[in-house]
C-alpha positions as CSV (number, residue, x, y, z in Angstrom):
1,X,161.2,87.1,151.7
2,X,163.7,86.8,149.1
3,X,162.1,86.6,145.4
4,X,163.2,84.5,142.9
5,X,162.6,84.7,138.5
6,X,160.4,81.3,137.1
7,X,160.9,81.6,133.5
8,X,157.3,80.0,131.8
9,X,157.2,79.1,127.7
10,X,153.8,79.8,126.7
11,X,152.2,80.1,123.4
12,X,152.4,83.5,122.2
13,X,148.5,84.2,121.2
14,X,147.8,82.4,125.2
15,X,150.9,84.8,126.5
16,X,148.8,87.8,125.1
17,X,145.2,86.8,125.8
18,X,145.8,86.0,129.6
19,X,147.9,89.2,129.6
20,X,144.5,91.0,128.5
21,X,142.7,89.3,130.9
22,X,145.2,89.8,133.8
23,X,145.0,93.8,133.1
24,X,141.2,93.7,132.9
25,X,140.5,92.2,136.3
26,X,144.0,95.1,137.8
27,X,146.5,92.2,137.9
28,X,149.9,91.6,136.5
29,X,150.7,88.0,135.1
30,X,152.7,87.7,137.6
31,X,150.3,88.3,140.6
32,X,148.1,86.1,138.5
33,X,150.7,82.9,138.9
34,X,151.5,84.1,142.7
35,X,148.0,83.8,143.4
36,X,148.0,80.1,141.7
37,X,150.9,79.2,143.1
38,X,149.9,80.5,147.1
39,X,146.3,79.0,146.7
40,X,148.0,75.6,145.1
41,X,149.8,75.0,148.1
42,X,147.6,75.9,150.5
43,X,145.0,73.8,149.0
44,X,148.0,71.1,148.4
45,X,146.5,70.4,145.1
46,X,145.7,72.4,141.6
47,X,143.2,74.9,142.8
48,X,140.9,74.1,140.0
49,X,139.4,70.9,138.0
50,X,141.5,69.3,135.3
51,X,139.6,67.5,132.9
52,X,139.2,66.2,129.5
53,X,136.7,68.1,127.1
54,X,133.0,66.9,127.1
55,X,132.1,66.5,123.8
56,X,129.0,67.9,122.9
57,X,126.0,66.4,121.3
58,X,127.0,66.6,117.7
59,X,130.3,65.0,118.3
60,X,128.6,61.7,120.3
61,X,126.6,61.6,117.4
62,X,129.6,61.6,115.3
63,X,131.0,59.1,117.7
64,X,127.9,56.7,117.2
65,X,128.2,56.6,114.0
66,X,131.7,55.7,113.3
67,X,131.4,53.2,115.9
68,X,128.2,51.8,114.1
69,X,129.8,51.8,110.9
70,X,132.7,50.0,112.7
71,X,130.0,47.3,113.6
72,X,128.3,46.7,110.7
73,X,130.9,47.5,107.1
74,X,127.8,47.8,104.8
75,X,127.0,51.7,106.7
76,X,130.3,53.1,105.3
77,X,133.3,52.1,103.2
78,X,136.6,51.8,104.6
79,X,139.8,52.8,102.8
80,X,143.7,51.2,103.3
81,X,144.6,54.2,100.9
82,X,144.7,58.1,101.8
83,X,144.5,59.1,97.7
84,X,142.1,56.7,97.2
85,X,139.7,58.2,99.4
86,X,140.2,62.1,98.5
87,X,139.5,60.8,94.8
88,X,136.1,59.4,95.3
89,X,135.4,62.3,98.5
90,X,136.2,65.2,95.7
91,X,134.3,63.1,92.8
C-alpha cells in the first residue's frame, strides 16, 4: 500500500507530551495516529467519547451563586465599568 505524509499543527508543549507518552507505551506518533485513524474507520466514528468538561463540585457552587446573585441584585453588586470594579476589589 502506497503511504502518504498528513502534515498535523499541534501545540508544541501537546506535540511533546504525547510524544513522551507515545515512547512510553513503544510507539511512534505516528503509529499512534495510524492506530486512530484504522480503528476510526473501522468503528465509522471517533473511537472515543467527545465531551464537554464536567465541572466539579466547587465550580456548580460557583455557578449557583452567580446565578442566585443574578436573581436577586441585593447578594452581589454589579458593575458596567471594568476600573471601577478592580478599584473597590483591590481596596
Amino acid at each position: 500500500m502506497a503511504q502518504t505524509n498528513v502534515n498535523i499543527r499541534i501545540d508544541e508543549g501537546l506535540k511533546r507530551e504525547f510524544d513522551e507518552l507515545c515512547q512510553d507505551l513503544g510507539l511512534t506518533m505516528t503509529a499512534a495516529f495510524t492506530v486512530f485513524a484504522k480503528t476510526a474507520v473501522r468503528r465509522q466514528r471517533i473511537p472515543f467519547e467527545i465531551s464537554r468538561d464536567i465541572p466539579n463540585s466547587e465550580t456548580i457552587a460557583a455557578i449557583e451563586e452567580v446565578q442566585a446573585m443574578k436573581k436577586d441584585p441585593s447578594l452581589g453588586k454589579a458593575y458596567t465599568d471594568v476600573d471601577t470594579m478592580m478599584k473597590e476589589l483591590l481596596a
